[in-house]
mmCIF entry with sequence, helices, sheets and N, C-alpha, C, O atoms, coordinates in Angstrom:
data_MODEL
# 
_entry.id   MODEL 
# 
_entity.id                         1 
_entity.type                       polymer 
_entity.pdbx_number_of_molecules   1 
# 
_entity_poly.entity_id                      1 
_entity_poly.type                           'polypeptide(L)' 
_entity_poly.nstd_linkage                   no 
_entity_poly.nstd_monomer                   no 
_entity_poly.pdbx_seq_one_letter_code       
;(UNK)(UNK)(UNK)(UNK)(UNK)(UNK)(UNK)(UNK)(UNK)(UNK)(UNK)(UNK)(UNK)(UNK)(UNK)(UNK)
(UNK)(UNK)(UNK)
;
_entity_poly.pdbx_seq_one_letter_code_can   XXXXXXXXXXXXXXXXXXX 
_entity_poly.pdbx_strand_id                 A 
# 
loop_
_entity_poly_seq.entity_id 
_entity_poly_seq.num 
_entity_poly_seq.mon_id 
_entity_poly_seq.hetero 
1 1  UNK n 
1 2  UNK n 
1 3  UNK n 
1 4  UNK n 
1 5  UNK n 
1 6  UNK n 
1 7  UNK n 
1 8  UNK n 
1 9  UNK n 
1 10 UNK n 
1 11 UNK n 
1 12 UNK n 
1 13 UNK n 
1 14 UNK n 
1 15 UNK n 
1 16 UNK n 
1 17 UNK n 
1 18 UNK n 
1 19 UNK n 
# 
_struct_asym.id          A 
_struct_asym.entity_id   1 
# 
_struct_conf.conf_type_id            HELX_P 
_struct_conf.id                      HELX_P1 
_struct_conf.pdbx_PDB_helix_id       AA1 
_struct_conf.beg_label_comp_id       UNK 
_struct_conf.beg_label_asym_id       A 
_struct_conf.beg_label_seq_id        2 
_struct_conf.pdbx_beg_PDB_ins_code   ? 
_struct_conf.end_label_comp_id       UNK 
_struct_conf.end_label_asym_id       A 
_struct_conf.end_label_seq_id        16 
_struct_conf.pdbx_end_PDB_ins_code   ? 
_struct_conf.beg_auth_comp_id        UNK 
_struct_conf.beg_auth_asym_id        A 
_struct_conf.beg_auth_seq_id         2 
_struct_conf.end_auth_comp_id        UNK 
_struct_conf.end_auth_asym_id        A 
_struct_conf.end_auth_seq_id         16 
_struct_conf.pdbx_PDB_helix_class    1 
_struct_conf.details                 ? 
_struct_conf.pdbx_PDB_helix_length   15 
# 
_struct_conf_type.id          HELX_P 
_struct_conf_type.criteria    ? 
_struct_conf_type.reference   ? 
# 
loop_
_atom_site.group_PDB 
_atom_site.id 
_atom_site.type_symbol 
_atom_site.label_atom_id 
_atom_site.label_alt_id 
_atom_site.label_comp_id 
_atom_site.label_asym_id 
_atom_site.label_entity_id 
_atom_site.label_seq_id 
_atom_site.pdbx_PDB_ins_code 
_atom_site.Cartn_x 
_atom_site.Cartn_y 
_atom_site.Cartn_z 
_atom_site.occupancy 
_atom_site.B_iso_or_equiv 
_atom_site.pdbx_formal_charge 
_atom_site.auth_seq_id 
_atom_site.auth_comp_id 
_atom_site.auth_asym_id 
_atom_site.auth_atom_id 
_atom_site.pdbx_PDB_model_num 
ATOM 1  N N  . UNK A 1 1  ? -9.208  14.434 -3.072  1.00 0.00 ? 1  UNK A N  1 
ATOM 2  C CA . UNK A 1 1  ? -8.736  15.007 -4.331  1.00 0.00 ? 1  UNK A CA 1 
ATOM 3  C C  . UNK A 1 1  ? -7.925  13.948 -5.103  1.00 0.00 ? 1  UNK A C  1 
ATOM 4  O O  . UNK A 1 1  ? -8.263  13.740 -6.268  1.00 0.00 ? 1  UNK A O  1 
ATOM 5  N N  . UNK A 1 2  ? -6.846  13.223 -4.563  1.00 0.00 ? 2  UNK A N  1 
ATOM 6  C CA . UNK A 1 2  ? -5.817  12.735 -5.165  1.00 0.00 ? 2  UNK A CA 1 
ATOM 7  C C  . UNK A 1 2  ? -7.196  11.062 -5.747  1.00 0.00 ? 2  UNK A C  1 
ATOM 8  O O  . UNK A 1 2  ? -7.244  10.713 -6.926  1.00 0.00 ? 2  UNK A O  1 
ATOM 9  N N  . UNK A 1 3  ? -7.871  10.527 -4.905  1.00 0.00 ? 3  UNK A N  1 
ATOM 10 C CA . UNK A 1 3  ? -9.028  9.562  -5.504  1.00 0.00 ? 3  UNK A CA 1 
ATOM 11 C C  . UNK A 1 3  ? -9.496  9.953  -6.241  1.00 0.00 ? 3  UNK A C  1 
ATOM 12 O O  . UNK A 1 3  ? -9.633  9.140  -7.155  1.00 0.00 ? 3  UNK A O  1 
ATOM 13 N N  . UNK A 1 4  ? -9.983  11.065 -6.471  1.00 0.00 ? 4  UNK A N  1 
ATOM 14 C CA . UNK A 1 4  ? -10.758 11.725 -7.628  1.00 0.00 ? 4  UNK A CA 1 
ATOM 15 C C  . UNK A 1 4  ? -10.464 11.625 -8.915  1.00 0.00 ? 4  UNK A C  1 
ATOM 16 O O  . UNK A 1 4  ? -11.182 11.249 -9.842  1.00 0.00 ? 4  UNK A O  1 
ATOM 17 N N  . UNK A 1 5  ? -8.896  12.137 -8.914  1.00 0.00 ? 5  UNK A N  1 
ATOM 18 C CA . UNK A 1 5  ? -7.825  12.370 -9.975  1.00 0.00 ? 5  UNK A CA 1 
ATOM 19 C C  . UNK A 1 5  ? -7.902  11.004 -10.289 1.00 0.00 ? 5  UNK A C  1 
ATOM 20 O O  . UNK A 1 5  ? -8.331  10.566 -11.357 1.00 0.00 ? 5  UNK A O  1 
ATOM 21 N N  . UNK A 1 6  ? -7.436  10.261 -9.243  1.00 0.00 ? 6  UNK A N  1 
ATOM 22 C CA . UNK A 1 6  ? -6.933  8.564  -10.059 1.00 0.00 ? 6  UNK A CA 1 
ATOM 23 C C  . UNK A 1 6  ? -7.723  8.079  -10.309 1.00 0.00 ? 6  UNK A C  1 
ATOM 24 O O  . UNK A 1 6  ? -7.494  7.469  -11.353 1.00 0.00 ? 6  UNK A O  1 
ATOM 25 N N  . UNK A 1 7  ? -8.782  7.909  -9.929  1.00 0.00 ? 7  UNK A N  1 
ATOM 26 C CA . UNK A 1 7  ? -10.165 7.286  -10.640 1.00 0.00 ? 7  UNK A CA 1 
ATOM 27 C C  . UNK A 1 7  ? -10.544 7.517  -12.315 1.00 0.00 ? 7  UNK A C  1 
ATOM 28 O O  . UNK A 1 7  ? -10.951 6.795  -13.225 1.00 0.00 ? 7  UNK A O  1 
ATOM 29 N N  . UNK A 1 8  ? -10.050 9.374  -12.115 1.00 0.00 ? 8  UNK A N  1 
ATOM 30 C CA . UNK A 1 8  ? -10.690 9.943  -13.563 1.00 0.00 ? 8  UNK A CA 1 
ATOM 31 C C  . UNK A 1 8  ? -9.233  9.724  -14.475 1.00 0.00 ? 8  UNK A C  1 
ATOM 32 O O  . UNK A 1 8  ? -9.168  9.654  -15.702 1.00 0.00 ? 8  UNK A O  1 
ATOM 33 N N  . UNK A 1 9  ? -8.293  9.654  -13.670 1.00 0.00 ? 9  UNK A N  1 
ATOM 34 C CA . UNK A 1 9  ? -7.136  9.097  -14.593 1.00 0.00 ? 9  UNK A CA 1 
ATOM 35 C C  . UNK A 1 9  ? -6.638  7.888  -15.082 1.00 0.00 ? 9  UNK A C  1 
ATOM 36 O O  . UNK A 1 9  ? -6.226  7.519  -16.182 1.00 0.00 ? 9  UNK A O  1 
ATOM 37 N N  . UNK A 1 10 ? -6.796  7.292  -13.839 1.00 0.00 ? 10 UNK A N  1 
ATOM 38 C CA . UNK A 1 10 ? -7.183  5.794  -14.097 1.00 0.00 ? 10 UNK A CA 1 
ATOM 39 C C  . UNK A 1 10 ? -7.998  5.265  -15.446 1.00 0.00 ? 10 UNK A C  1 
ATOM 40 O O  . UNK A 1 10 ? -7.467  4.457  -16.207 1.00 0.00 ? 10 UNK A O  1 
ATOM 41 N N  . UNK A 1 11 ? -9.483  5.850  -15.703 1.00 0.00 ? 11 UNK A N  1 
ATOM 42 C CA . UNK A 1 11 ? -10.510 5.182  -16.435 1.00 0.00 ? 11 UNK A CA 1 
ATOM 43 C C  . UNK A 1 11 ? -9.835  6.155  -17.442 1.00 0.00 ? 11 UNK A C  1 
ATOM 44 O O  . UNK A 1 11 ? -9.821  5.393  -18.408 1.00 0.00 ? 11 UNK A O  1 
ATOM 45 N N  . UNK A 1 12 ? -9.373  7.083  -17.812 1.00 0.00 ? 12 UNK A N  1 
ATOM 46 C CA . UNK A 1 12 ? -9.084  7.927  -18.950 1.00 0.00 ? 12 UNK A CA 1 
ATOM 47 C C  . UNK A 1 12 ? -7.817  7.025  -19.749 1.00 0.00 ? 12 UNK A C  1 
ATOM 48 O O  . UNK A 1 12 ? -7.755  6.847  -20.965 1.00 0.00 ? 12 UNK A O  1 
ATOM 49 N N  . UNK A 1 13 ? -6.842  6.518  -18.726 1.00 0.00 ? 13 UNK A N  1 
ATOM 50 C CA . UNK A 1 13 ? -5.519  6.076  -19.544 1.00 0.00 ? 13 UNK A CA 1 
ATOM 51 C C  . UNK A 1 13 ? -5.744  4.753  -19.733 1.00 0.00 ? 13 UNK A C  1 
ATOM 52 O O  . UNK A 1 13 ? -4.857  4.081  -20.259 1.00 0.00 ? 13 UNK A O  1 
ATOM 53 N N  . UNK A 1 14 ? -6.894  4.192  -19.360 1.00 0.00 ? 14 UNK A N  1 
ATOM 54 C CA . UNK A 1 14 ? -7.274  2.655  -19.684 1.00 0.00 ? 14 UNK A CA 1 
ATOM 55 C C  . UNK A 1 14 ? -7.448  2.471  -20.832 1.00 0.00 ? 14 UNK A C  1 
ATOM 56 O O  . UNK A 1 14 ? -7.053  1.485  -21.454 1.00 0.00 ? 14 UNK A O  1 
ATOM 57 N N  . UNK A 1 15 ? -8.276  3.713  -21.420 1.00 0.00 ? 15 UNK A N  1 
ATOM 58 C CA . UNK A 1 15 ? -8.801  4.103  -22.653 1.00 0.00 ? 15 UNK A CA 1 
ATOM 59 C C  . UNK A 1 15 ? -8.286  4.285  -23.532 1.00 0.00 ? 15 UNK A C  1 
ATOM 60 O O  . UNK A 1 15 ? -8.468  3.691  -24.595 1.00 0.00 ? 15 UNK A O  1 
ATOM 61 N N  . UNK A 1 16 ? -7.521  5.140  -23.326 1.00 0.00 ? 16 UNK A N  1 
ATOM 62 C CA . UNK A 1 16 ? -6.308  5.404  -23.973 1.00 0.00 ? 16 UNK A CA 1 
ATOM 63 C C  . UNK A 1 16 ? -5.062  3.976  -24.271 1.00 0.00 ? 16 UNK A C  1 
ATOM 64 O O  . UNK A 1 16 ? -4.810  3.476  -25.367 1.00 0.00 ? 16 UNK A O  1 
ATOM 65 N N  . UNK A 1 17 ? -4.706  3.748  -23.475 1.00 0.00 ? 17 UNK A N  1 
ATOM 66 C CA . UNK A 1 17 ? -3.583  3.090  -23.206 1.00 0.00 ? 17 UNK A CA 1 
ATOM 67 C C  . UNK A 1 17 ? -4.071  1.533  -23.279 1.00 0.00 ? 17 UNK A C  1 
ATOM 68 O O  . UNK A 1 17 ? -4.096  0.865  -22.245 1.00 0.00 ? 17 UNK A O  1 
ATOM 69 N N  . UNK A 1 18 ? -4.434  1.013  -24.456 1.00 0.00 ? 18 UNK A N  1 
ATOM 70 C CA . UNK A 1 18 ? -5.167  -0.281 -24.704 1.00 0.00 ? 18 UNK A CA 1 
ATOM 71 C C  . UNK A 1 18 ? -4.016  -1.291 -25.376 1.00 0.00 ? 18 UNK A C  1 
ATOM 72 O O  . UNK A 1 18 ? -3.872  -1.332 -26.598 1.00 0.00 ? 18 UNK A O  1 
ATOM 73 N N  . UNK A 1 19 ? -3.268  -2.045 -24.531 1.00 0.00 ? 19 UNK A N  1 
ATOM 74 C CA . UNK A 1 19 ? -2.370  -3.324 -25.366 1.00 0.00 ? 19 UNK A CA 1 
ATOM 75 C C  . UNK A 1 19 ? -3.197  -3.958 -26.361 1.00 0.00 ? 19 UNK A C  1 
ATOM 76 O O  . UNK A 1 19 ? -2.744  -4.875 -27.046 1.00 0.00 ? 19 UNK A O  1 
# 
């Protein structure tokens, strides 16, 4: 569960969160 999350949170706030 918690890999799941960080993976899909991970690639989501990358996206988001662009310097």
């Amino acid at each position: 569960m918690d890999s799941s999350y960080k993976l899909i949170f991970g690639s989501g706030t990358r996206l988001l969160v662009r310097p």
